[in-house]
Every structure is written in structure tokens, then in C-alpha cells.
N, C-alpha and C positions, 0 to 999 in steps of 0.2 A: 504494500500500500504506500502510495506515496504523501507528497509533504502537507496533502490536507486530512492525512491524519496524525499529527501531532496533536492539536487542540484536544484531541478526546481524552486522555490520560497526561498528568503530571507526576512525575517523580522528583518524588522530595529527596532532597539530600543537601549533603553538610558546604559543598564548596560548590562555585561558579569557576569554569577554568578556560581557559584561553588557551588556542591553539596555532600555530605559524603554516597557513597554507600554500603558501608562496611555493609554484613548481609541485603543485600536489596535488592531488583528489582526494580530500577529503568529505566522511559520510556519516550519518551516526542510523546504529538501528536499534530500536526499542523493541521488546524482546517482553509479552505477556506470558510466564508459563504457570501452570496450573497446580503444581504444587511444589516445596521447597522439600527439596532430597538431595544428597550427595551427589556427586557426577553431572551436575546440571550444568556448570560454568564451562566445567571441560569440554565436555561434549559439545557448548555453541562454541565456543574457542577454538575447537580443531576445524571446525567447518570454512572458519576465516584461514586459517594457518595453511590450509588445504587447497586454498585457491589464492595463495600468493597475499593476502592484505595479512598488514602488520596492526593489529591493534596499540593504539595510543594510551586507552582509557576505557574501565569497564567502574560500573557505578551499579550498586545492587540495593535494593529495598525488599525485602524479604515482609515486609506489612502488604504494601501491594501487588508484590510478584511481581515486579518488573525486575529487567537487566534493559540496562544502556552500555551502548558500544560506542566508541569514540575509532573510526579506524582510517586506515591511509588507504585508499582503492585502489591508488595510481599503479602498481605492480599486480591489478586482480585479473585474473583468466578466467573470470566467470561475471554473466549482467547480473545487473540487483537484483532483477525478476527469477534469474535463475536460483540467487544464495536466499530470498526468501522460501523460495520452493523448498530448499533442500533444508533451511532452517526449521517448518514447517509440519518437516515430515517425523520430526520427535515427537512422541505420543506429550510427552509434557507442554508442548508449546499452544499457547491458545489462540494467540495473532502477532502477528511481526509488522514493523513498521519501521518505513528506512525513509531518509533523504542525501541527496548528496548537496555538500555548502559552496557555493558557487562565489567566494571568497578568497582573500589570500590570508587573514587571519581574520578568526571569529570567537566569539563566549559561545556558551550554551547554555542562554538563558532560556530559548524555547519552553523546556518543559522541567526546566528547575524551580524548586518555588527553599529560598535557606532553611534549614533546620537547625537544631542542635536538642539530641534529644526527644528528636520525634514531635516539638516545638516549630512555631515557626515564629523565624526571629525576624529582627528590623536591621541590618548592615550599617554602623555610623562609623566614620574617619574620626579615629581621636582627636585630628583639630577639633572636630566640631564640637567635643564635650569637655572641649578646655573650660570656657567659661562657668561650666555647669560642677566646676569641682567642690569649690567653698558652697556648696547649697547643699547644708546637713540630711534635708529629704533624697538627696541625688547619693551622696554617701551613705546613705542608710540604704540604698535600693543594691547597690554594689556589696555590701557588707552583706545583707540577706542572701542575694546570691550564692557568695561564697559558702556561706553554710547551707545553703540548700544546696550544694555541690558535693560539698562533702559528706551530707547526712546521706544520699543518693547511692554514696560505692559502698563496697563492700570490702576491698583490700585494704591489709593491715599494714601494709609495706607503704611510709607516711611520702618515701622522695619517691615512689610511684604517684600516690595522692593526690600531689602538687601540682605536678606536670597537669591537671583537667584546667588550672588557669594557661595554660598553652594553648587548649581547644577552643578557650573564652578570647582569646588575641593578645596573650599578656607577654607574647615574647616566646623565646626558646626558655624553657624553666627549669632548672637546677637547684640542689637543695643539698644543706653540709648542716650536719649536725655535729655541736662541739661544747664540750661543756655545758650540757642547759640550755646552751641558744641554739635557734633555728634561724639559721638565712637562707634566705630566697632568692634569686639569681636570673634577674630577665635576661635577655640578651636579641638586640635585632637591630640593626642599621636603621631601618624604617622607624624607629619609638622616637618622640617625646618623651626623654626622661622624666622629666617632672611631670609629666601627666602617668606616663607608665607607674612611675613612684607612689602618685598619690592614689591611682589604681590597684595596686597592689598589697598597700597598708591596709585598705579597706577590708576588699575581696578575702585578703590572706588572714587579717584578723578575725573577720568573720568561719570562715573555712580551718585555722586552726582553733577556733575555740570550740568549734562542733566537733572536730575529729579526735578533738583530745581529749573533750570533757571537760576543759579550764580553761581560765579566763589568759588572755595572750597580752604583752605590751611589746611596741619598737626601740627597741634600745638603740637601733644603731641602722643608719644610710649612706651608701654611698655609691662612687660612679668608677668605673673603668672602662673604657671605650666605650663601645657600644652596650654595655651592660650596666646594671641596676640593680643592686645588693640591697635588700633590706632585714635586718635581724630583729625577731622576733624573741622571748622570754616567754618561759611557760612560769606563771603562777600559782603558787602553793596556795 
């Protein structure tokens, strides 16, 4: 089916991504199967591998049973018409849907809608919520966060924990525990320190006072390149 059936099905998921078409063909196919079982990614994956196209990007929602392919056609020995046929003929498959991007670079917002969480979220650029940081309701909504982040896992291993402010945009996130203190360690070319900073005090005091069961203060801040150290205290 071609590109007027996108509109019927969206698949949600965590990221929007860009791709460089330039000298290319690329295609994307949406992939309805009927039930979630082992061997299901495989099996459409050799189909593609089988006729020369190199997959870029494969996106899976296991809530809707879809699969998204993201792939390069330009080296394929087989028409669309033919790889849905052949896609088709898995007892698991319930409809296929393909287009090719007649672009040299494109997103794939089509039939992305953000999530995190199975949520669907609002996208904002940290500039834009510089000014919103001294506004105690705006820090209190980031603080809550954090702890409903943490109340949410279930791993006991805490510099695993942390890393879920990575998923939130808070940087690459690393964590050293040393005598009683806890630091937290953003790191990204792209941050605003002092917004990241004042992000992270929040988010991270709220998320370690859940995960620990005690109350947390900042003892200590600071900066090294691209990264953003903040240390935390656990409280008797």
C-alpha cells in the first residue's frame, strides 16, 4: 500500500531521527503483525537483507504491533510491490505499508507522535525554560518528576538509577559514590550548564530522596568542560 496509507496508524515512540538521502533511495515500511513472538524481527529482516536493502532503522511498539523500517533501497533487486508481497506472506503479518522519501534528507515525523513511557510528551529546547527556573511551581514540577522516576524502577543498582535523567535530556549521566556523597555527572557539548545544573538539583533531589528513602542536600557544584558535577548528601 502506498503513501496514502500512512494517516491510518501512528506509532509512538521515544525519538524523531533524521536521515542523509543524498545519492540514495530511501523508504520506510510499516509492518502490522498480529501477535508479539520470538523470531518476528528476524524473519522481516532477512526479507530486506535478501534483496540487497540495508536497513538504517527498525522502531518497534509491541502495545500496537507495529514495526517501522527505516531502509536504503538504492542497492534493492526487488519493486516495493514485490517485498510487500513477500512481506505479507508471514502468517503473522496483518498489512504492510511502505513509501519511498523523494528527498535528500528527511525526519520521520509522519507517523511519530514523542513518548517516554508510553506518555506522550511536549519537546522544549532548554533555552526556552531558562527563564522559567526561579519559578518555585516550575521547580517543584521537575523535583516531582524525579521521584516519580524513581519510584517507577525497580533496580537496586542506584548508578544504573540515575542514568533515567539521560532518557529525561539531562546529559550523558554518570555517578561516583565516595564517602556518603553522591555526584552526578552530566556531560554534552549541546547543555547550558547552568540550566542543566539547576535541572538536575531539582530532578536529582527529588529522585534520590525516593530511591533512598531520605531526605538529600547539595553540598557541592561544579564544571569541567563540557560536564556538570553536582554532589549530593544523604541525610540521617
Amino acid at each position: 500500500m502506498g503513501p496514502g496509507g500512512w494517516l491510518v496508524e501512528t506509532l509512538y515512540r521515544d525519538l524523531a531521527l533524521s536521515f542523509e538521502g543524498r545519492d540514495k533511495v530511501l523508504g520506510e515500511f510499516l509492518v502490522k503483525f498480529t501477535a508479539d513472538r520470538p523470531g518476528i524481527l528476524a524473519a522481516l529482516s532477512n526479507v530486506f537483507a535478501d534483496h540487497g536493502i540495508n536497513i538504517l532503522n527498525i522502531s518497534v511498539n509491541r502495545t500496537q504491533l507495529l514495526l517501522h523500517f527505516i531502509v536504503d533501497l538504492t542497492n534493492s533487486d526487488s519493486s516495493l510491490n514485490d517485498l510487500e508481497r513477500e512481506l505479507r506472506k508471514f502468517s503473522f503479518v496483518e498489512w504492510v505499508r511502505y513509501r519511498v522519501v523523494e528527498r535528500e534528507a528527511f525526519m520521520v515525523p509522519s507517523m511519530i507522535m514523542p513518548t517516554f513511557r508510553d506518555n506522550q510528551v511536549l519537546i522544549l529546547e532548554l533555552e526556552r525554560i531558562k527563564d522559567l527556573l526561579a519559578n518555585t511551581d516550575f521547580r517543584r514540577v521537575i523535583r516531582d518528576l524525579g521521584s516519580a522516576d524513581s519510584s517507577a524502577l525497580r533496580n537496586s543498582n542506584l548508578s544504573e538509577l540515575v542514568r533515567m535523567g539521560q532518557f529525561r535530556g539531562l546529559g550523558r549521566i554518570t555517578l561516583v559514590e565516595r564517602d556518603g556523597v553522591i555526584t552526578i555527572r552530566s556531560c554534552s557539548e549541546l547543555n547550558d550548564k547552568h540550566v542543566i545544573e539547576e535541572l538536575m538539583i531539582e530532578y536529582y533531589t527529588g529522585f534520590l530522596t525516593q530511591a533512598l528513602k531520605a531526605n538529600v542536600e547539595v553540598v557541592n557544584k561544579s564544571y569541567n568542560g563540557d560536564c556538570v558535577s553536582v554532589s549530593f548528601k544523604v541525610l540521617k
